[in-house]
C-alpha positions in Angstrom: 39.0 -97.1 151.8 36.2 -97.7 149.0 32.5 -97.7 150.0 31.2 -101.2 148.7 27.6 -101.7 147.2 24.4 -101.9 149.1 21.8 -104.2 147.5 20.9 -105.6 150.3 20.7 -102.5 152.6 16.7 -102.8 152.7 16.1 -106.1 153.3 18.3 -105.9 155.8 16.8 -103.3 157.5 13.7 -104.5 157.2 14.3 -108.5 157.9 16.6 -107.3 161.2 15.8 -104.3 162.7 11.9 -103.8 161.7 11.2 -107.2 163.2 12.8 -106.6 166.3 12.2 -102.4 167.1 9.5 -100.4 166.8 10.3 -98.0 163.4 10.5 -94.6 165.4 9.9 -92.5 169.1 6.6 -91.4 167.9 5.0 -94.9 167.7 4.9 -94.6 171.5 1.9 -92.9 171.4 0.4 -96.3 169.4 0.7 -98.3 172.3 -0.1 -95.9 175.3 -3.6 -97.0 176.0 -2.3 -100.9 175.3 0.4 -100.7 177.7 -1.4 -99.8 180.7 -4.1 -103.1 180.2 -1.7 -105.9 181.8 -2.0 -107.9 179.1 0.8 -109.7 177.7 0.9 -108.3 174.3 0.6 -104.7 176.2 3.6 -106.0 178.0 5.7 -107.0 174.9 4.4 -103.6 173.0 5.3 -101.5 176.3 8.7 -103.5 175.8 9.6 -102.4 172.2 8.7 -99.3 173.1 11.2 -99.1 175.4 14.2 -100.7 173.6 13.2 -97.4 170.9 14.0 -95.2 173.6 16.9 -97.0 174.9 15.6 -97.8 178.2 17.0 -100.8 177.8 16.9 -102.2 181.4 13.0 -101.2 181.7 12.4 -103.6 178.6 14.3 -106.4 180.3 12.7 -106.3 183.5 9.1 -106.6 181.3 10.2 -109.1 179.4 11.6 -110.9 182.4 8.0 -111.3 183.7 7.0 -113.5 180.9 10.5 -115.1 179.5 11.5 -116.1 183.4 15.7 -115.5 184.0 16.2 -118.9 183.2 17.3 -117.7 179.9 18.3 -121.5 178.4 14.9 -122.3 178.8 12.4 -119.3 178.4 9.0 -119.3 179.5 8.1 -117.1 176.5 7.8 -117.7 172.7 10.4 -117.1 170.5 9.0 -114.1 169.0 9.7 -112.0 172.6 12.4 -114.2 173.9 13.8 -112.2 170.5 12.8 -109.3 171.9 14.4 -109.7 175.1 18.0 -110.8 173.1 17.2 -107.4 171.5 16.7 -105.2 175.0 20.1 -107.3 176.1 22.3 -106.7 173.0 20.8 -102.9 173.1 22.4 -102.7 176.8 25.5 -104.1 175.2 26.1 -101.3 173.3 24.9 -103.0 170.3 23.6 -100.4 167.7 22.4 -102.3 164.7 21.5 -99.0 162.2 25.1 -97.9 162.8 26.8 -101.2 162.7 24.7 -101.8 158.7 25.6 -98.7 157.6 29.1 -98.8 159.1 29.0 -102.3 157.0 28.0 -100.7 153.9 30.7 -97.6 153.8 33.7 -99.7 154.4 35.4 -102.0 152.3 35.8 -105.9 153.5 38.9 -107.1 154.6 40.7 -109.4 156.9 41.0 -106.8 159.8 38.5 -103.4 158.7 35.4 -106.3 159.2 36.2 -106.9 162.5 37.0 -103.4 163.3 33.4 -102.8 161.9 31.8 -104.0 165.0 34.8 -103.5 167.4 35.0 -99.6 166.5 31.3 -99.6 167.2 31.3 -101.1 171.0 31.1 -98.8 173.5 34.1 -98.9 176.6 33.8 -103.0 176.9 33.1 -104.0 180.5 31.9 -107.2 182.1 28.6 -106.4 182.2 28.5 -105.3 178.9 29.9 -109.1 178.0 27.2 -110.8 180.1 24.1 -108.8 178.5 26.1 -109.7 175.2 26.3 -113.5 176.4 22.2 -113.5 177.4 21.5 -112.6 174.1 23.2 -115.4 172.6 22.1 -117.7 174.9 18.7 -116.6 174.5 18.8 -116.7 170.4 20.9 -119.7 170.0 18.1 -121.6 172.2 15.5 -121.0 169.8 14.3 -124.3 168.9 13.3 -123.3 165.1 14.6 -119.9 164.3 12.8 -117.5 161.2 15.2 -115.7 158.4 15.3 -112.7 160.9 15.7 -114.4 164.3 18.5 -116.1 162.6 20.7 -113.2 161.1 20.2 -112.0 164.5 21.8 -114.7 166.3 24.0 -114.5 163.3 25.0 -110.3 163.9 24.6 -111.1 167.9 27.2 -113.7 168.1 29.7 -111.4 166.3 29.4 -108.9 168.6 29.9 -111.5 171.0 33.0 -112.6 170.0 34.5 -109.3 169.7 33.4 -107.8 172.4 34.5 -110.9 174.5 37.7 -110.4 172.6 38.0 -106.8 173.8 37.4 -107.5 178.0 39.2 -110.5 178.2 42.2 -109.9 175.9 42.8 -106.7 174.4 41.4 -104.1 176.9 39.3 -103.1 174.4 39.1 -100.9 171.1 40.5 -97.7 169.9 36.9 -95.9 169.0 38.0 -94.5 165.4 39.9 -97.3 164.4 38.4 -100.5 165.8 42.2 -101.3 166.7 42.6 -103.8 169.8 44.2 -101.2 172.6 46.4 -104.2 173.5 47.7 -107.2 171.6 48.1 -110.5 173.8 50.9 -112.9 173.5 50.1 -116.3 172.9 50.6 -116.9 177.1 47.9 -114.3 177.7 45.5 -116.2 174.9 46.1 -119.7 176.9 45.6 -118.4 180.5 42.3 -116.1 179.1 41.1 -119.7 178.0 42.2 -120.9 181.6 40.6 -118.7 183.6 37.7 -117.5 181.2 36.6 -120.1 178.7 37.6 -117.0 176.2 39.3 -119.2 173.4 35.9 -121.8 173.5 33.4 -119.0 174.2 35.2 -117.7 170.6 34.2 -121.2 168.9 31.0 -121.1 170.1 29.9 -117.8 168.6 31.9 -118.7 165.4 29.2 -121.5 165.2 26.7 -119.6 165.6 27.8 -117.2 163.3 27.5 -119.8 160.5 24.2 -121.3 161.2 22.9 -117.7 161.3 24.1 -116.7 158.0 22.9 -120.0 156.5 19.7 -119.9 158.0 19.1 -116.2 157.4 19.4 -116.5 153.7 21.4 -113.3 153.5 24.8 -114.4 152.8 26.9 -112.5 150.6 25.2 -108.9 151.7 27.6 -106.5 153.2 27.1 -106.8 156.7 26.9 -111.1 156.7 29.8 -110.7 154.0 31.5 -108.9 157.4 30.8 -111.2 160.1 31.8 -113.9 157.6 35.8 -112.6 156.9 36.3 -112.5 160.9 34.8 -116.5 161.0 37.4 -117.2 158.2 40.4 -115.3 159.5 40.1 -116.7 162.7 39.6 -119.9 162.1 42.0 -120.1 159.8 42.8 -124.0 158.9 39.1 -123.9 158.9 38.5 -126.8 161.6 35.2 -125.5 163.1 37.1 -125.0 166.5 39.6 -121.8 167.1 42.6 -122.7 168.7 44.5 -119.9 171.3 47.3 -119.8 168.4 44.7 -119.0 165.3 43.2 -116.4 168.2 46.5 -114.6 168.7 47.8 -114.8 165.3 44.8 -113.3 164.3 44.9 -110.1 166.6 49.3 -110.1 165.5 47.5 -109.0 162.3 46.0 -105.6 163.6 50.0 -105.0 164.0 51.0 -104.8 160.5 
């Protein structure tokens, strides 16, 4: 499998993951006097500080005290309710280094973008979905979105998708390939979307997806080029809305 190009590999970087983590453990240090004032802004740097050293769940309980759990209608500003999408995603399993540089060694294609993110996921469980969901609902209720916060929406509601995909349908993802471990039949799709919502929650994040891209100005880099084969493939007669047949004819292709 060829390795594509990476021009946009540093802005990337930069617009995405410097705006939302702090750049490495040992800016800890920068922030230990802050975080102990019980200010809000030592609350949101005590919170980035956390999501760098993966205590996810510490970062979401501080951000909680100033966003509220009402996450359709946050108490904060966008700039941490961001950061709090971020500390949810992170739980997730939602790596964003690995899943750029996973973007940029692996050649597009109607099935190897998906299995960019799906490979990725951790073993998918519903908890895992719900921090997932929060993330989304927390980005997509941004009531005007930057460059960044939108090709985080736009890499969050991917992930989404998939890894909604992966508990509902497929039980997830082989961890080398990105392969779905199971792949429904059409019956499964339609009672998912019975009991679930799966087939709609699918269109939802596919609409996301796109006003991400757009609004991130980044389309046509490797990793929005990514997110932008799955939207295609699966909705394929390209009607803004994923039906359960485009959903299962879609996963039919990880067969071939």
């Amino acid at each position: 499998m060829g390795t594509r190009a990476i021009p946009g590999w540093r802005l990337l970087v930069v617009g995405f993951v410097g705006a939302t983590l702090v750049a490495g453990c040992g800016d800890s240090n920068l922030f230990e006097g802050l975080a102990n004032d019980g200010t809000t802004q030592a609350t949101v740097e005590g919170a980035r500080v956390d999501i760098d050293n993966g205590n996810y769940t510490g970062a979401i309980a501080a951000l909680q005290a100033l966003c509220g759990t009402n996450l359709s209608a946050p108490t904060c500003d966008a700039q941490t309710a961001s950061l709090l999408a971020s500390a949810y995603s992170g739980r997730a399993g939602l790596d964003v280094l690995d899943l750029i540089q996973e973007a940029t060694r692996t050649a597009s294609g109607v099935t190897s973008s998906f299995a960019t993110f799906s490979a990725l996921l951790p073993t998918l469980t519903e908890s895992n979905k719900q921090d997932m969901h929060d993330a989304v609902t927390l980005l997509s209720g941004l009531i005007s979105r930057t460059a960044n916060q939108n090709l985080q929406m736009a890499v969050v509601a991917a992930a989404d998708l998939i890894i909604t995909v992966g508990v509902d349908l497929t039980s997830g993802f082989d961890a080398t390939t990105g392969i779905p471990t199971v792949i429904p039949t059409l019956a499964a799709v339609q009672q998912a979307e019975t009991d679930n919502q799966t087939v709609t929650q699918v269109t939802n994040d596919l609409l996301l997806v796109t006003q991400g891209i757009t609004g991130s100005g980044l389309a046509g880099e490797d990793l929005t080029n990514d997110i932008t084969q799955i939207e295609n493939a699966l909705d394929a007669d390209q009607s803004g809305t994923v039906s359960p047949d485009e959903l299962q004819q879609y996963l039919l292709l990880f067969n071939l």
